[in-house]
C-alpha positions in Angstrom: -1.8 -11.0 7.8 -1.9 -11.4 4.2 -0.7 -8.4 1.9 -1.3 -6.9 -1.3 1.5 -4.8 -2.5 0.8 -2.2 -5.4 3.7 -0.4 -7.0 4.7 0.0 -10.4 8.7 -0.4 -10.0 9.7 -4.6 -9.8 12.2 -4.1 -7.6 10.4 -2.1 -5.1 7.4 -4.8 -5.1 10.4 -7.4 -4.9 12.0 -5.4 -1.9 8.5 -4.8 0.1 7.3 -8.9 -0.7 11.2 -10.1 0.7 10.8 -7.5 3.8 7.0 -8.7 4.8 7.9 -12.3 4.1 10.7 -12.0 6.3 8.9 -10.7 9.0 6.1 -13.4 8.5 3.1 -11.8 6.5 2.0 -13.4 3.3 1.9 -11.8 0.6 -1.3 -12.5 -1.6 -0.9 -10.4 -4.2 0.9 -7.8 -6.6 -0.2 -4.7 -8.9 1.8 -2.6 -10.8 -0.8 0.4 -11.2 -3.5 1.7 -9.4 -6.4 -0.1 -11.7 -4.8 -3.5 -11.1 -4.5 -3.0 -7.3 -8.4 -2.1 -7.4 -9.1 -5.4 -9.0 -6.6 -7.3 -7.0 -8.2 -5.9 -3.7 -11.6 -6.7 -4.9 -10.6 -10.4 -6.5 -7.9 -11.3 -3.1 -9.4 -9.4 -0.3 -6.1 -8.7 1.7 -5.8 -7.6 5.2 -3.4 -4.8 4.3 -2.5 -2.8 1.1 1.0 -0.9 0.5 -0.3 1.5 -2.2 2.7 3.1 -4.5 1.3 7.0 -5.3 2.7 7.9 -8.7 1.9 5.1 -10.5 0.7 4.8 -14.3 -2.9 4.5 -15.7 -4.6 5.3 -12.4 -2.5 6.6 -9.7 -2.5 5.7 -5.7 -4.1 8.3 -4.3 -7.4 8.0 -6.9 -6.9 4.1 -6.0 -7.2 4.3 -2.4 -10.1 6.9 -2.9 -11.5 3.9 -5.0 -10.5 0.9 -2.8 -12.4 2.9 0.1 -15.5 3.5 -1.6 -15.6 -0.8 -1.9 -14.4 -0.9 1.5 -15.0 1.4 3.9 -12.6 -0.3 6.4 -9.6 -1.6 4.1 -6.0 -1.0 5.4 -4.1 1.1 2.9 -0.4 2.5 3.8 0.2 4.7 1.3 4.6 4.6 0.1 6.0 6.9 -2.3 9.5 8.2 -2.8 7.2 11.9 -2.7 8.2 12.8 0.9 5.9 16.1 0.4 3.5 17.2 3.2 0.9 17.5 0.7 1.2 14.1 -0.4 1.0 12.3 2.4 -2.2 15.0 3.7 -3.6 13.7 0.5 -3.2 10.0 0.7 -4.6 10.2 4.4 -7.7 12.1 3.1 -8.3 9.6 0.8 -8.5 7.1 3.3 -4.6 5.6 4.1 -4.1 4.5 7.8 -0.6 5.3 7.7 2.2 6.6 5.2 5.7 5.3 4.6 8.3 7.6 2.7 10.6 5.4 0.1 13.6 4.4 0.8 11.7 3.0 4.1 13.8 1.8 6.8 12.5 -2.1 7.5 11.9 -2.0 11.2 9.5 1.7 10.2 8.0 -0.7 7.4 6.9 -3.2 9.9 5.9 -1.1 12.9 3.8 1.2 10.3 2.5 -2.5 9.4 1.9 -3.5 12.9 0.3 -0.4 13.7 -2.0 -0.1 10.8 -3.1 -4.3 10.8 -4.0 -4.2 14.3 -6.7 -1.5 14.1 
């Protein structure tokens, strides 16, 4: 499965890419805001994107809502340290198959992953 990871912290990108490597998925891609993972997505189309949701310049949530009118059937898992019900509603409205609440545990990571690619 290749990935696209979009978050605006280093070492969280760093910490996702060494987690799905690990487990065997490649990692095609990185953004570090929600306008770069919308080019990214269109430029690399990836099987799966972990989409950060405060993020500068254009934030997740607008970027799923964008990534989803291109592609009606992209895989977005939406990961944000925002734990908040309302969040997480919000990012699944938008169009995210699944959510994952930072710090993520790896084996949730990669089940959530599992989950979410084989659909």
């Amino acid at each position: 499965m290749r990935i696209l990871i979009a978050d605006d912290a280093a070492f969280m990108r760093l910490k996702l890419k060494d987690t799905f490597q690990k487990a065997g998925y490649e990692v095609v891609g990185e953004a570090v805001n929600g306008n770069e993972a919308v080019q990214k997505y269109m430029e690399l189309k990836p099987d799966l994107v972990t989409m950060d949701i405060t993020m500068p310049i254009k934030n997740g949530i607008e970027a799923i809502q964008e990534i989803i009118s291109i592609d009606k059937a992209a895989k977005i898992i939406a990961v944000s340290a925002m734990g908040q019900e309302s969040m997480i509603r919000e990012a699944v409205i938008s169009g995210a198959k699944g959510f994952i609440v930072k710090p993520f545990k790896v084996d949730r990571l990669i089940e959530e992953t599992q989950k979410i690619g084989s659909i």
